[in-house]
Backbone as CSV, one residue per row, in Angstrom:
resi,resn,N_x,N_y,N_z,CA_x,CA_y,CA_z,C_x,C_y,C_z
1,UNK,4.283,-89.493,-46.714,3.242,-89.671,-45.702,2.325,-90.800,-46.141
2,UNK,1.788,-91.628,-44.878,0.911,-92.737,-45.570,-0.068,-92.801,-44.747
3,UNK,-1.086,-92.756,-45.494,-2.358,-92.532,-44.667,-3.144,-93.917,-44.626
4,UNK,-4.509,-93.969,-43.694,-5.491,-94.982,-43.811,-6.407,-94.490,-43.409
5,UNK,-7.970,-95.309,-43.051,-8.791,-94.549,-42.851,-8.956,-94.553,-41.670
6,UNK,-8.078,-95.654,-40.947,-8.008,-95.814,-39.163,-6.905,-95.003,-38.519
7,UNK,-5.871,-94.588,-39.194,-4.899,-94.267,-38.139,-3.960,-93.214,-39.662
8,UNK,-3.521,-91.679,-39.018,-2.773,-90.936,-39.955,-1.491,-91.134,-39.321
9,UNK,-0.788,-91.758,-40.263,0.778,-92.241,-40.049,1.662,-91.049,-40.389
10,UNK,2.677,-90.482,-40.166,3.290,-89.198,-40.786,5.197,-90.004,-40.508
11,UNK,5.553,-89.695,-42.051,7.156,-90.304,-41.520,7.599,-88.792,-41.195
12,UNK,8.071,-88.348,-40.186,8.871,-86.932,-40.076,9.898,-86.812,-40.191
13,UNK,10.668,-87.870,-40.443,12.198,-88.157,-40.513,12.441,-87.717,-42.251
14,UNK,11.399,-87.477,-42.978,11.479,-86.728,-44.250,10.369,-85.644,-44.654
15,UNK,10.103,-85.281,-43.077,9.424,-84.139,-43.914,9.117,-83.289,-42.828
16,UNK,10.386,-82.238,-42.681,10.614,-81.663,-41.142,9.559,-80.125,-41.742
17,UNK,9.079,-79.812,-40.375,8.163,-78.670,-40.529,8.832,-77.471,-39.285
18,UNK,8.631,-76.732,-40.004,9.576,-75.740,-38.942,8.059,-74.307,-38.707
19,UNK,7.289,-74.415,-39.755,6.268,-72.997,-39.769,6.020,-72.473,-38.844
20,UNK,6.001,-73.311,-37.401,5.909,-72.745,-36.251,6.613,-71.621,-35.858
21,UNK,7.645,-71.765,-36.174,8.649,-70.401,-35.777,8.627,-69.777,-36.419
22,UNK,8.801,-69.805,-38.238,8.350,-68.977,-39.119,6.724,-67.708,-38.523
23,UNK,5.957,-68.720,-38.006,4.717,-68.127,-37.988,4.651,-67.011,-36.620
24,UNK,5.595,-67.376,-35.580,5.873,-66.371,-34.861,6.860,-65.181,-35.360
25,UNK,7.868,-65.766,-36.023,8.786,-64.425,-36.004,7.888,-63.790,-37.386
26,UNK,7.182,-64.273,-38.077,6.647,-62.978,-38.917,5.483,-62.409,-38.449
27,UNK,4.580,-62.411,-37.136,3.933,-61.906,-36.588,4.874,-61.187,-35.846
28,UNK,5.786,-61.312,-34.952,6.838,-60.209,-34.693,7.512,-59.023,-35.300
29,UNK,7.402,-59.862,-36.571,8.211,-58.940,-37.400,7.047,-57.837,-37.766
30,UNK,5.891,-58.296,-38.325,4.727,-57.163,-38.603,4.235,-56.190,-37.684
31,UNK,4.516,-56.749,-36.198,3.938,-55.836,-34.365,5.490,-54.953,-34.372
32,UNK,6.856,-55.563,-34.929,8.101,-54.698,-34.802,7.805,-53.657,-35.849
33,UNK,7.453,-53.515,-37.247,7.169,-52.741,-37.858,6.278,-51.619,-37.786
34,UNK,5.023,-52.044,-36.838,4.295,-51.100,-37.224,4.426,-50.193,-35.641
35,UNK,4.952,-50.989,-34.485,5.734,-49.903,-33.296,7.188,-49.290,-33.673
36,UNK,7.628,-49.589,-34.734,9.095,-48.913,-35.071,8.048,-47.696,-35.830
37,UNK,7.215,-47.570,-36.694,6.558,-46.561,-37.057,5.720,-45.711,-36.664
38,UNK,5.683,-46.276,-35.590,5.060,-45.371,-34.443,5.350,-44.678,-33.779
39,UNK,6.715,-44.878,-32.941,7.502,-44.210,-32.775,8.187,-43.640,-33.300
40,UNK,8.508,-43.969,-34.852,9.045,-42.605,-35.666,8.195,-41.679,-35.772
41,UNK,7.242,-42.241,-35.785,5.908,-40.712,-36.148,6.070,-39.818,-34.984
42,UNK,5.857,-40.366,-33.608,6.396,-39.765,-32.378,7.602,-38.962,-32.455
43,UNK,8.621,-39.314,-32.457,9.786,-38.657,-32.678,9.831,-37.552,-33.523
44,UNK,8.915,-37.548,-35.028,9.085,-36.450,-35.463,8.211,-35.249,-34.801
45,UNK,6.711,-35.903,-34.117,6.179,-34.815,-33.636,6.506,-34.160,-32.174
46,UNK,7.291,-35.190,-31.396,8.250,-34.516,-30.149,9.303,-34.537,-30.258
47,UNK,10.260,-33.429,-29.911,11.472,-33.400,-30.274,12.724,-34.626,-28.891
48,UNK,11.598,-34.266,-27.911,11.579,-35.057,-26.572,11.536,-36.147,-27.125
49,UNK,10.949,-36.621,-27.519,10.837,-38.838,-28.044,12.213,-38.856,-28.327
50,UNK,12.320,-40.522,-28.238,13.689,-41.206,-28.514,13.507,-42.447,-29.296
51,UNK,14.276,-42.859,-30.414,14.225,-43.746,-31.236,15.549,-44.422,-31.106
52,UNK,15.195,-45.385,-30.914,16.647,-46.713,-30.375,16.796,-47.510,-31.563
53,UNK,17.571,-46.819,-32.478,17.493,-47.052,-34.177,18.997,-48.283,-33.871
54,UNK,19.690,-48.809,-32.643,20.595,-50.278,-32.443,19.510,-50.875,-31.936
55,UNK,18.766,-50.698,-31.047,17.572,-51.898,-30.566,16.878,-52.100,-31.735
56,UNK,15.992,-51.559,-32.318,15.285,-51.796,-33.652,16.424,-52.587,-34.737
57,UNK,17.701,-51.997,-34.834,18.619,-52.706,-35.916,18.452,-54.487,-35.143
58,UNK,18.802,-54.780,-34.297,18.701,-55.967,-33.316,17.905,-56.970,-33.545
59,UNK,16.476,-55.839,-33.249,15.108,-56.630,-33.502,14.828,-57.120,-34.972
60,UNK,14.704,-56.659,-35.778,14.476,-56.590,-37.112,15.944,-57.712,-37.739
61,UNK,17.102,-57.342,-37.094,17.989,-58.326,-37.446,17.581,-60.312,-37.412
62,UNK,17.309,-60.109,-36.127,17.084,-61.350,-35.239,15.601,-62.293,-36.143
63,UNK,14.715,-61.361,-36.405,13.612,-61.567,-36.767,13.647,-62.189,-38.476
64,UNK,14.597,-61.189,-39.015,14.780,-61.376,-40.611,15.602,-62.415,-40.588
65,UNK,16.921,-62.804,-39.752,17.669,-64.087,-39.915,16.689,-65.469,-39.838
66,UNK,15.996,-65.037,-38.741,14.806,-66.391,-38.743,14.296,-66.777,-40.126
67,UNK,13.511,-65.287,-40.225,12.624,-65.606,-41.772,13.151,-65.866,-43.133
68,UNK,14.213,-65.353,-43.163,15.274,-65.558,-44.147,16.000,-67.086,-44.407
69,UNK,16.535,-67.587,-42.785,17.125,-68.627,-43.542,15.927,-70.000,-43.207
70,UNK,14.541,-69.355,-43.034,13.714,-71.023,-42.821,13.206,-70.970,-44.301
71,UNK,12.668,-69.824,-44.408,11.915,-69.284,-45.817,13.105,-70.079,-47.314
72,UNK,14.013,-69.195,-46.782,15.031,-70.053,-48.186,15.094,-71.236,-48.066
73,UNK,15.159,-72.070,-46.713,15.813,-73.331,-46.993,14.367,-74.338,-47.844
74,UNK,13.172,-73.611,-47.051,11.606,-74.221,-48.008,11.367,-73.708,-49.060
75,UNK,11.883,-73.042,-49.247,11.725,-72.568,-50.603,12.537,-73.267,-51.757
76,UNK,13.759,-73.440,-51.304,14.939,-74.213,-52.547,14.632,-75.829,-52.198
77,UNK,14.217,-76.256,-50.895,14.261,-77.625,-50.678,12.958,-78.567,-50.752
78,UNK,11.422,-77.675,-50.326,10.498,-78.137,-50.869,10.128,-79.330,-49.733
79,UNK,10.769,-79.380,-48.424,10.734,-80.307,-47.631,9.119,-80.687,-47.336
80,UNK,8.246,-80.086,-47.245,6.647,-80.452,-46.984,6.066,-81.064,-48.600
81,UNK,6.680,-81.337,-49.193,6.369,-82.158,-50.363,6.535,-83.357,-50.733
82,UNK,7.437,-83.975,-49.811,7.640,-85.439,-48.946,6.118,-86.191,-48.677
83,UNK,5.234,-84.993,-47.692,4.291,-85.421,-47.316,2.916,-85.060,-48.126
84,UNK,3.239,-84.568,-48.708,1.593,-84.373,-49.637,1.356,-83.017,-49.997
85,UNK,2.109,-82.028,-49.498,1.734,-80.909,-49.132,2.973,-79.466,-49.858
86,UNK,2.935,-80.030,-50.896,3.860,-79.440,-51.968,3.852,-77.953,-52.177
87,UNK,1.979,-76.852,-52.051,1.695,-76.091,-52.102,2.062,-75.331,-50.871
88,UNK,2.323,-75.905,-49.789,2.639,-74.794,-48.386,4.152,-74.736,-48.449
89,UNK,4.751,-75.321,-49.202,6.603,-74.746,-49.286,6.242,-73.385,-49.894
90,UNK,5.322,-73.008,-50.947,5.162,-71.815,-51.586,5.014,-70.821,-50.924
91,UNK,3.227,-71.293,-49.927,2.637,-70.639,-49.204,3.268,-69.471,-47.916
92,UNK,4.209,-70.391,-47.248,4.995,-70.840,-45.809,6.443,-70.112,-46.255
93,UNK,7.274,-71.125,-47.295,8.769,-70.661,-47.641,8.596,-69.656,-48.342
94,UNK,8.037,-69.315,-49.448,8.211,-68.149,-50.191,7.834,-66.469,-49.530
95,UNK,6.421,-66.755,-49.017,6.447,-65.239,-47.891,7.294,-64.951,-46.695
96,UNK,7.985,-65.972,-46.099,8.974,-65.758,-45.244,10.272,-65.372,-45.770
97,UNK,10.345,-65.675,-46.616,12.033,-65.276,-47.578,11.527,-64.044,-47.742
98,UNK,10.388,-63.838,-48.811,9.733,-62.273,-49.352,9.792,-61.280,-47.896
99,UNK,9.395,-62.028,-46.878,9.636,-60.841,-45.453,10.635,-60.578,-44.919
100,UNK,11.182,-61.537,-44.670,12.977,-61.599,-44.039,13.913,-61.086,-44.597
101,UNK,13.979,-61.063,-45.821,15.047,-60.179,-46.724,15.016,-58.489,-46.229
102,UNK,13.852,-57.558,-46.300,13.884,-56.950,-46.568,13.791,-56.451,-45.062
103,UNK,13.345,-57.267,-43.830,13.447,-57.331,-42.217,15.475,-57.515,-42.204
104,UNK,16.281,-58.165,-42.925,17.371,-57.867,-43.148,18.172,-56.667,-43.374
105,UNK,17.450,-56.074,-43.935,17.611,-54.455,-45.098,17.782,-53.821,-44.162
106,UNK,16.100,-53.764,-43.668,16.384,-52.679,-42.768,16.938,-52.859,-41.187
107,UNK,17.840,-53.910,-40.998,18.449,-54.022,-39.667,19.845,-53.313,-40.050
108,UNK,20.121,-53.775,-41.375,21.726,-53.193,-41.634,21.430,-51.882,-41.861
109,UNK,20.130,-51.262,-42.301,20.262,-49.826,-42.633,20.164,-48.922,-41.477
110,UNK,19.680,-49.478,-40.390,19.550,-48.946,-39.165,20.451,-49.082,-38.459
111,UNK,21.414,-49.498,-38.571,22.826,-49.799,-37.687,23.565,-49.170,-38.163
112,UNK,23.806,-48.633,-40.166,25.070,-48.015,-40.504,23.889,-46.844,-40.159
113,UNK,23.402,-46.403,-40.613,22.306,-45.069,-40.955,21.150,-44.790,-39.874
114,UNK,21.432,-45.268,-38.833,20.293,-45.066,-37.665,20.495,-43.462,-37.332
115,UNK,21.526,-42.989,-37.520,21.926,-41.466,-36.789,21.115,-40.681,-38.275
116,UNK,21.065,-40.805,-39.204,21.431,-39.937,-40.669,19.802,-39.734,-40.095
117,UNK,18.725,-40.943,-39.915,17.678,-41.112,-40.452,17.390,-40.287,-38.742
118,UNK,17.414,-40.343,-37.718,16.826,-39.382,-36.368,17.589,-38.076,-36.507
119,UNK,18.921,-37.831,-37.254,19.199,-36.411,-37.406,18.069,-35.471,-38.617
120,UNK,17.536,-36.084,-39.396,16.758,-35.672,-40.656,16.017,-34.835,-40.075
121,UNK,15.622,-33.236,-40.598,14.730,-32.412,-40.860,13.405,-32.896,-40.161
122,UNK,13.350,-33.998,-41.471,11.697,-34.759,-41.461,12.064,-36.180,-41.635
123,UNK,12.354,-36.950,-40.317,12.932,-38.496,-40.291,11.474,-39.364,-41.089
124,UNK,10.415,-38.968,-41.552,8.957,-39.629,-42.119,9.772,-39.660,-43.597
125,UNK,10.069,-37.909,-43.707,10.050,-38.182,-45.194,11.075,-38.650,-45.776
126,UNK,12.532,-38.625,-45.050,13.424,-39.096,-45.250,13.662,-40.719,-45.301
127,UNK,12.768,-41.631,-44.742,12.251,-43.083,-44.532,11.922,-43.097,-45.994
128,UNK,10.800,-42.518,-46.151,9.923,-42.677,-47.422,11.010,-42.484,-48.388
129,UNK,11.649,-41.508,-48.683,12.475,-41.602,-49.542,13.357,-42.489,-49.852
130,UNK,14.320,-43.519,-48.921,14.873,-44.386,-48.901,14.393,-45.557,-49.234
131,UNK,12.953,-46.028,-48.211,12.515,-46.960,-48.823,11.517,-46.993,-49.858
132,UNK,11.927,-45.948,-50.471,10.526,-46.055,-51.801,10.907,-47.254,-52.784
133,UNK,12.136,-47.283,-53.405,12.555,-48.233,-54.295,12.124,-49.873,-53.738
134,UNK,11.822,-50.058,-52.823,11.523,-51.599,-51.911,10.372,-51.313,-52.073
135,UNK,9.407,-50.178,-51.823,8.160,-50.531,-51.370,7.312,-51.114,-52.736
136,UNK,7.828,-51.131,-53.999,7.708,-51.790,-55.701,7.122,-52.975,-55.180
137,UNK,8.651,-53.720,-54.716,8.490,-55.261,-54.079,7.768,-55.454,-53.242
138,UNK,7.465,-55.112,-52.036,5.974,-54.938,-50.949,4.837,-54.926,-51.560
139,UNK,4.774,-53.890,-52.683,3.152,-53.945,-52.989,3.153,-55.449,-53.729
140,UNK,4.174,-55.646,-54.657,3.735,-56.892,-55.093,3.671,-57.926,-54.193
141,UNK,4.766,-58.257,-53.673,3.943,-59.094,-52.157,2.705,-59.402,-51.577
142,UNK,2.033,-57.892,-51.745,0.517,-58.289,-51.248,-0.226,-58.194,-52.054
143,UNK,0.241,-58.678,-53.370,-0.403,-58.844,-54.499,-0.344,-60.993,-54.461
144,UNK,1.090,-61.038,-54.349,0.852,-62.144,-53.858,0.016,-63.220,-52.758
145,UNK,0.324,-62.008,-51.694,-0.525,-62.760,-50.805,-2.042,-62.871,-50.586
146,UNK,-2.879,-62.002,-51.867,-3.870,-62.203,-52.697,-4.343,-63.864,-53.184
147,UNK,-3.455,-63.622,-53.972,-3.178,-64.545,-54.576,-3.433,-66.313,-53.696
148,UNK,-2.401,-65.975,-52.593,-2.852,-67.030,-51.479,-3.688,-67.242,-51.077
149,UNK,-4.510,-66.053,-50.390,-5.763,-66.594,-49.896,-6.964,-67.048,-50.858
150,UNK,-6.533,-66.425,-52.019,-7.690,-67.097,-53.381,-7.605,-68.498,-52.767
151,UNK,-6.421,-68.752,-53.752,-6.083,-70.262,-53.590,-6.307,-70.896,-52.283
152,UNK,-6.179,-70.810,-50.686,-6.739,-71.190,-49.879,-8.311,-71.199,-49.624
153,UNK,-9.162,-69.944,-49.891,-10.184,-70.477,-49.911,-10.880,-71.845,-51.081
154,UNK,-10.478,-71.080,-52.635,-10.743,-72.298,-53.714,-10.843,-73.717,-52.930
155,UNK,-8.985,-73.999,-52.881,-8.830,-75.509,-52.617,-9.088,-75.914,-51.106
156,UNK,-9.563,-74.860,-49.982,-9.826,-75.178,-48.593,-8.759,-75.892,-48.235
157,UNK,-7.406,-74.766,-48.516,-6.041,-75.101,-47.738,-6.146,-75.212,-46.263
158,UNK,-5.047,-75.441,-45.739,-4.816,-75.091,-44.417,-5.346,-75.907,-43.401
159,UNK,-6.517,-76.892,-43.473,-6.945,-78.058,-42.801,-6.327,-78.562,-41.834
160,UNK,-6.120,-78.410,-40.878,-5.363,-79.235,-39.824,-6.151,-80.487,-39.665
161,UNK,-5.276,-82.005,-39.689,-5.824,-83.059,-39.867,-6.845,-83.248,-38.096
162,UNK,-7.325,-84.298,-38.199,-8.464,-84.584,-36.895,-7.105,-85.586,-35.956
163,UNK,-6.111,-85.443,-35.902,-5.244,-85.629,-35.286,-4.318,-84.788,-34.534
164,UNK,-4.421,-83.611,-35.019,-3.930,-82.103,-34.694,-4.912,-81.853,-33.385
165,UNK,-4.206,-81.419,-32.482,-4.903,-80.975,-30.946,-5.948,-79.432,-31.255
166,UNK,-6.906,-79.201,-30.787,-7.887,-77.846,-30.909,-7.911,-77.665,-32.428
167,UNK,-6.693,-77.847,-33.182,-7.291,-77.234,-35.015,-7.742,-78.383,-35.206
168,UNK,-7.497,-79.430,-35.176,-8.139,-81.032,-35.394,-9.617,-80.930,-35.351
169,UNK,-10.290,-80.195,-34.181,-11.406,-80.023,-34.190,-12.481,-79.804,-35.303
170,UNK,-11.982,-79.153,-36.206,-12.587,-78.219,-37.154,-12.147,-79.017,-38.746
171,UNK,-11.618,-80.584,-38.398,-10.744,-81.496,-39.943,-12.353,-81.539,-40.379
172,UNK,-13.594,-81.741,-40.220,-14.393,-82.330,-41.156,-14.998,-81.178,-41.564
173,UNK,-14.595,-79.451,-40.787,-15.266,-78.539,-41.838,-14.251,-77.551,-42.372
174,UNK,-13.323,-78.125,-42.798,-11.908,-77.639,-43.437,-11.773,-75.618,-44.113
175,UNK,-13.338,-75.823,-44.570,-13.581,-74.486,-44.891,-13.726,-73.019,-43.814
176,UNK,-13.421,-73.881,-42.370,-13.229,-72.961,-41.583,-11.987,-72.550,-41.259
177,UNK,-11.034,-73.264,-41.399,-9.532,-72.739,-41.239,-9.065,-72.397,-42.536
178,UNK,-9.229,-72.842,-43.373,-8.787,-71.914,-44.871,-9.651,-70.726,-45.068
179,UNK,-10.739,-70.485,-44.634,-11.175,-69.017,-44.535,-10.913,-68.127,-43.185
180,UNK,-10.201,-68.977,-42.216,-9.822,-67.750,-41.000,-8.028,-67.945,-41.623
181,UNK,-7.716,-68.508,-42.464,-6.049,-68.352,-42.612,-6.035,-67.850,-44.280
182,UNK,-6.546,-67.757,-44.875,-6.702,-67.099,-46.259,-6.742,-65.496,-45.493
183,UNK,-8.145,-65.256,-44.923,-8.020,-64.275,-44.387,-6.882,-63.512,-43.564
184,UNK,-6.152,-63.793,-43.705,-4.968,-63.482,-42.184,-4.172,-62.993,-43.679
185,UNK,-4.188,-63.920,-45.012,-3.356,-63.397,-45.588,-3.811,-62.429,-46.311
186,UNK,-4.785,-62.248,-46.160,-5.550,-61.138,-47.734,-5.031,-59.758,-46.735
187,UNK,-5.564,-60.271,-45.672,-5.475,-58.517,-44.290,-3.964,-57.925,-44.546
188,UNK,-2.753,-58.572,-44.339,-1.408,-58.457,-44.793,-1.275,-58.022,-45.934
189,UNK,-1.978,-59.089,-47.096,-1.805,-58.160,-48.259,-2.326,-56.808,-48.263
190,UNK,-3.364,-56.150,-47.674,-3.777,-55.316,-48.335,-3.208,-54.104,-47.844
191,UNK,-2.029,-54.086,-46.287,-1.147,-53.364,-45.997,-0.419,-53.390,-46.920
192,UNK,0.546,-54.579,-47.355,1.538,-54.502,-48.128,0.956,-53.690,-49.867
193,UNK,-0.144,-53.912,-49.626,-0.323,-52.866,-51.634,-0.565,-51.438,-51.788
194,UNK,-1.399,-51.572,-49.960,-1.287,-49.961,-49.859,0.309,-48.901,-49.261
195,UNK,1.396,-49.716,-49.483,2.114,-49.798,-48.619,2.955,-48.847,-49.944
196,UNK,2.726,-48.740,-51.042,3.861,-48.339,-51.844,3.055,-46.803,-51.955
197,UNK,1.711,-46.834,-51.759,0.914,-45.942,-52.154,1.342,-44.584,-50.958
198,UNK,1.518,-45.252,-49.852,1.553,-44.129,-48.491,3.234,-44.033,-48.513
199,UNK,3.958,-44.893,-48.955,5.407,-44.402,-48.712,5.615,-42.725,-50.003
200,UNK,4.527,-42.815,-51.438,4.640,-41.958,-52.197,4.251,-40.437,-51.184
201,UNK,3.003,-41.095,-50.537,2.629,-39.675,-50.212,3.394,-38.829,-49.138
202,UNK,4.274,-39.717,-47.845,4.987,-39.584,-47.137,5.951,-38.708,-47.698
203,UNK,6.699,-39.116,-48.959,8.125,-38.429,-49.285,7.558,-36.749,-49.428
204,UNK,6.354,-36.682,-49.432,5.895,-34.800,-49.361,5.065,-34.309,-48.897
205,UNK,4.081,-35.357,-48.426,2.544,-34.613,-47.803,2.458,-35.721,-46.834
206,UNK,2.813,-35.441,-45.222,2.553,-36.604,-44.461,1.342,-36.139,-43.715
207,UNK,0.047,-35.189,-44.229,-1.243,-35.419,-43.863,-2.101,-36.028,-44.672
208,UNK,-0.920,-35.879,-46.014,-2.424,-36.633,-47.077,-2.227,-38.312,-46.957
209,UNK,-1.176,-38.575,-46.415,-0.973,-40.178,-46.104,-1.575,-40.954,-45.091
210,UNK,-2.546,-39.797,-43.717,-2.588,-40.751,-42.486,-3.644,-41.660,-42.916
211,UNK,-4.687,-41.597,-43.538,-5.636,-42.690,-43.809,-5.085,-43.695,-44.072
212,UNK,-4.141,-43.886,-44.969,-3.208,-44.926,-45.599,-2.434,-45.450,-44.740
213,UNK,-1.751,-44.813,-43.632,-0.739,-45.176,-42.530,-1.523,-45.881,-41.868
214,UNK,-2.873,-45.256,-41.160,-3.407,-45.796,-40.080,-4.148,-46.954,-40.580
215,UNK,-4.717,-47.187,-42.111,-5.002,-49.043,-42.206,-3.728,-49.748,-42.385
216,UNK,-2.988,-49.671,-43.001,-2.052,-50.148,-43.044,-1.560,-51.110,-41.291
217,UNK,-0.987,-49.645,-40.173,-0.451,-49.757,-38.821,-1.815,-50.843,-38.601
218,UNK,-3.137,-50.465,-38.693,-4.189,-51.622,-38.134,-4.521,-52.898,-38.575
219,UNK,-3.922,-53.116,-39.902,-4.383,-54.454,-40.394,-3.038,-55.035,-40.238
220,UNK,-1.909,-54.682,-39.981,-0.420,-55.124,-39.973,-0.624,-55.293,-38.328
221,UNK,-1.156,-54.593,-37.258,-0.794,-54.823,-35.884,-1.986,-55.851,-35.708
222,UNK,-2.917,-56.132,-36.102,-3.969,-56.888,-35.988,-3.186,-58.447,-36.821
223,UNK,-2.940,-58.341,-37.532,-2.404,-59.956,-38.456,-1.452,-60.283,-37.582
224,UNK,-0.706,-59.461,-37.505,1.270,-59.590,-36.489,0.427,-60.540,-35.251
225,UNK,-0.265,-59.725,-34.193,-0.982,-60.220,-32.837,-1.571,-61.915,-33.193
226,UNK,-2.034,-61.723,-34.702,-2.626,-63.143,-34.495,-1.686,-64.414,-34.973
227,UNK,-0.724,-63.788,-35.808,0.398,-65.115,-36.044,0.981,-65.114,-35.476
228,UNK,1.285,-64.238,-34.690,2.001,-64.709,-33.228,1.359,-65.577,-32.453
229,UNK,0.222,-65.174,-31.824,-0.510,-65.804,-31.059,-0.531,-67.487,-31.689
230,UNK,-1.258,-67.717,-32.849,-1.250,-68.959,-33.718,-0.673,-69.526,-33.705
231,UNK,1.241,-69.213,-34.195,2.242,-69.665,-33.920,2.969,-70.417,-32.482
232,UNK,2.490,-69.660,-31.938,2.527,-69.688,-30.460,1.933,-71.257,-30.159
233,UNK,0.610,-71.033,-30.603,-0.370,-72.209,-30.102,0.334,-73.521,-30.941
234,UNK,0.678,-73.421,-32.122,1.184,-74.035,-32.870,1.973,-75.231,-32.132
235,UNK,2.624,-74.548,-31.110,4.163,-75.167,-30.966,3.091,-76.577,-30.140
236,UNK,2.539,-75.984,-29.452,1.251,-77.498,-28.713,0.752,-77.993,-29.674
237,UNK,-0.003,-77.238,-30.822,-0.617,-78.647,-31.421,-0.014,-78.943,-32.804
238,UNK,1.433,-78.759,-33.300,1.945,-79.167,-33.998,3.345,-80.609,-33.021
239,UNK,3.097,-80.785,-31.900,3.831,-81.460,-31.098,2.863,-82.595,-30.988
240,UNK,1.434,-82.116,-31.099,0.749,-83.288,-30.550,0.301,-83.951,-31.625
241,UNK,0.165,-83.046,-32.940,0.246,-83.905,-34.193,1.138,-85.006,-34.462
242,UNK,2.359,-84.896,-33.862,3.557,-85.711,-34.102,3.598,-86.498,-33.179
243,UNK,3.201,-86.403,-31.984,2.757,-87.584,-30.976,1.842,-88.087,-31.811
244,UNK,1.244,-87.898,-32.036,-0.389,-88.784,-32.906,-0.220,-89.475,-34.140
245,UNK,0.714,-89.208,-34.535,0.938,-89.842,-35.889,2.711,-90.659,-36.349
246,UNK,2.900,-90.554,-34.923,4.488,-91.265,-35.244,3.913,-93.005,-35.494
């Protein structure tokens, strides 16, 4: 990337950005998670509810292939480091691989094992039990994604340049989008750490877990709504960035 102080030049022909879609399908993926758990909770307390454990395999499939193969390919290839921006392959590729894998997991586990897990006694505790060994990796995740928003507020990541359409707005006080996008990640993390804590209590006491369920379902359906939404917006003003700077 070559900059001046009159005009931000961007070569894109080496330094392809894809986060846009990343940034929707893992807001999907977090609004698919926490209504797939909602309706399991449903299901166990009506015998009447129905859980569409091939639609969910589908969703969660579709969602994890996204995150999986954009996340790996920024992650091993480092493509936003072309342009200056070496730290968001981490940021961007590494939590999308960390989500998509395990949005993988559970599409195949719900397609061979969708019947095992709605025939169960107690389909809550039987979840919990299965995914307890993953939920290790989750909490650390949002140990990581700690970690991110440190580092975004510190270095006042996330800046969309004054060439960027509506985030452009906000290039000369940079500390406002690295503290509304640090934030987005700390909220995620702090589902994902409480996340190993409520799958323990699930596998035997699913009243001593709802406090834990219900921040979790609220800071996961609240983050999901807004990187979607973001993402969404993205696709306009990451288009008009590239009009602006070819």
């Amino acid at each position: 990337m070559s900059m001046t102080t009159e005009a931000l030049k961007i070569d894109w022909a080496i330094m392809p950005t894809y986060n846009t879609i990343m940034s929707l399908a893992a807001g999907a993926g977090l609004l698919a998670v926490v209504i797939f758990s909602r309706d399991l909770f449903r299901f166990r307390r009506n015998n009447d509810a129905t859980v569409s454990t091939d639609g969910w395999s589908l969703a969660f499939g579709v969602l994890g292939l996204i995150l999986t193969t954009t996340g790996l390919h920024m992650t091993l290839t480092w493509p936003l480091a072309a342009g200056g921006f070496p730290f968001d392959n981490i940021i961007f590729g590494e939590t999308s691989l960390g989500f998509g894998v395990p949005l993988l997991g559970a599409a195949f586990y719900l397609w061979r094992r969708g019947e095992a897990l709605t025939s169960a006694p107690d389909p809550i505790a039987f979840a919990a039990n299965t995914v307890r060994p993953l939920s290790l990796f989750i909490g650390g995740l949002g140990l990581s994604l700690f970690a991110i928003a440190a580092a975004g507020v510190t270095y006042q990541l996330f800046a969309a340049p004054a060439q960027e359409p509506i985030s452009g707005a906000f290039a000369a006080y940079p500390i406002i989008e690295a503290t509304f996008m640090s934030g987005l990640f700390a909220l995620v993390g702090v589902g994902a750490v409480l996340f190993p804590f409520a799958i323990a209590k699930l596998r035997t006491s699913g009243a001593a877990a709802s406090g834990l369920v219900k921040t979790i379902g609220i800071v996961w359906y609240l983050t999901g709504l807004a990187f979607l939404l973001f993402g969404a917006m993205n696709y306009f003003t990451h288009i008009g960035l590239i009009v602006n700077t070819m």
